[in-house]
Structures are given as structure tokens and as C-alpha cells.
PLY file of the C-alpha trace (Angstrom):
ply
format ascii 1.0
element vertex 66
property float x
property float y
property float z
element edge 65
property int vertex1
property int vertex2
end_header
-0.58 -21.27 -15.78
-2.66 -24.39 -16.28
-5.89 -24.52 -16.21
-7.38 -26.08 -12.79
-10.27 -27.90 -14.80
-8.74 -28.86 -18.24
-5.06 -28.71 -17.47
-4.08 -26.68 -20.85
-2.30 -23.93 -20.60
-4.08 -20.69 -20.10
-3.76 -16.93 -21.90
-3.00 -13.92 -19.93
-5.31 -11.21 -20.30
-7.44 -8.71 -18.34
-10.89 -9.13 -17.58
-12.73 -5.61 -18.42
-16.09 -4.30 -17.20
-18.17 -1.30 -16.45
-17.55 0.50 -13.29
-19.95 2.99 -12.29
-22.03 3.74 -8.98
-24.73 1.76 -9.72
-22.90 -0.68 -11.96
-19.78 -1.08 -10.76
-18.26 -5.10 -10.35
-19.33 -6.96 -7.51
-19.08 -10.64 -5.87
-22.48 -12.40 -5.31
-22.98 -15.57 -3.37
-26.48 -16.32 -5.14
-27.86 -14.25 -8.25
-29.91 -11.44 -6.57
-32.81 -9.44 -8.70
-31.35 -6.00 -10.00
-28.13 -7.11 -9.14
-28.60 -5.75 -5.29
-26.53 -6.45 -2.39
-23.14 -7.84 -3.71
-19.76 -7.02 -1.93
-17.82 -4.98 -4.32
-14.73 -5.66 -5.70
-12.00 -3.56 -6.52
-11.89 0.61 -6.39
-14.71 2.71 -7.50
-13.60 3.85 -11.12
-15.69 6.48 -13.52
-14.68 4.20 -16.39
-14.03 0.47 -16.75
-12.32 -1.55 -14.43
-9.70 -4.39 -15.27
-8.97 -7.51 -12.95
-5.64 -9.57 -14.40
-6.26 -12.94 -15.21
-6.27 -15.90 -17.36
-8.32 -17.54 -19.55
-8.85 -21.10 -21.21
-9.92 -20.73 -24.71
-10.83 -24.65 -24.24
-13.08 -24.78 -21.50
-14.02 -21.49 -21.05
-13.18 -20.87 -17.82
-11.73 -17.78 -16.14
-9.05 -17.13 -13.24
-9.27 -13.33 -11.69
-6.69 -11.40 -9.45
-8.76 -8.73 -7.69
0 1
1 2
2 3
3 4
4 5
5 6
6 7
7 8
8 9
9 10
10 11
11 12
12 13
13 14
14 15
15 16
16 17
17 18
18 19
19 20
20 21
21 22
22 23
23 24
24 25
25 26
26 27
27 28
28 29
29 30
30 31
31 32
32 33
33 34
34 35
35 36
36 37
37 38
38 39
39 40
40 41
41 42
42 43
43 44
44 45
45 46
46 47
47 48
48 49
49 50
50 51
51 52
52 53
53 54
54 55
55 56
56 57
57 58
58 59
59 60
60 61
61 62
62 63
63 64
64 65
């Protein structure tokens, strides 16, 4: 895949992060104190959740598959 701001070719990977009750990952429209709010993405897991993806190394910029 190429990346949609540099045009390089991007790695495939997973994108990993804490899942928990309070904690678990979320979309946000605007950065909200505590993190409150958000429309969560994904299952509820006890341990970390993983959204496929791709990364430029370049430009530092992300694509997610939720």
C-alpha cells in the first residue's frame, strides 16, 4: 500500500493497545479531559487489542482496519 501523504510504500503491522473497561480504545472527535465520552472501537478484550494496519516509517503516519 502507498502511503496517502508521502506516496512510499507502507509496512504491514498491527497497531496494539490496552483494552480494559476503563481504558479500552476509543474514537474521539476532539481531545476530551480523562479521555471521557469517545465511541469505542472494536470488542471489549481483558488484554490488548490489535487493529491491522500500515505504517510509514517516513512520515509517520498510520492506516487502521477496525
Amino acid at each position: 500500500m502507498k502511503c496517502p501523504n508521502c506516496e512510499r510504500e507502507m509496512e504491514k503491522g498491527f497497531f496494539g493497545c490496552e483494552s480494559s473497561e476503563l481504558t479500552r480504545p476509543s474514537w474521539f472527535k476532539k481531545k476530551t479531559i480523562l479521555a471521557i465520552g469517545g465511541e469505542p472501537l472494536g470488542r471489549f478484550h481483558l488484554a490488548m487489542t490489535f487493529f491491522q494496519g500500515s505504517r510509514c516509517r517516513e512520515c509517520w503516519t498510520l492506516v487502521l482496519n477496525y
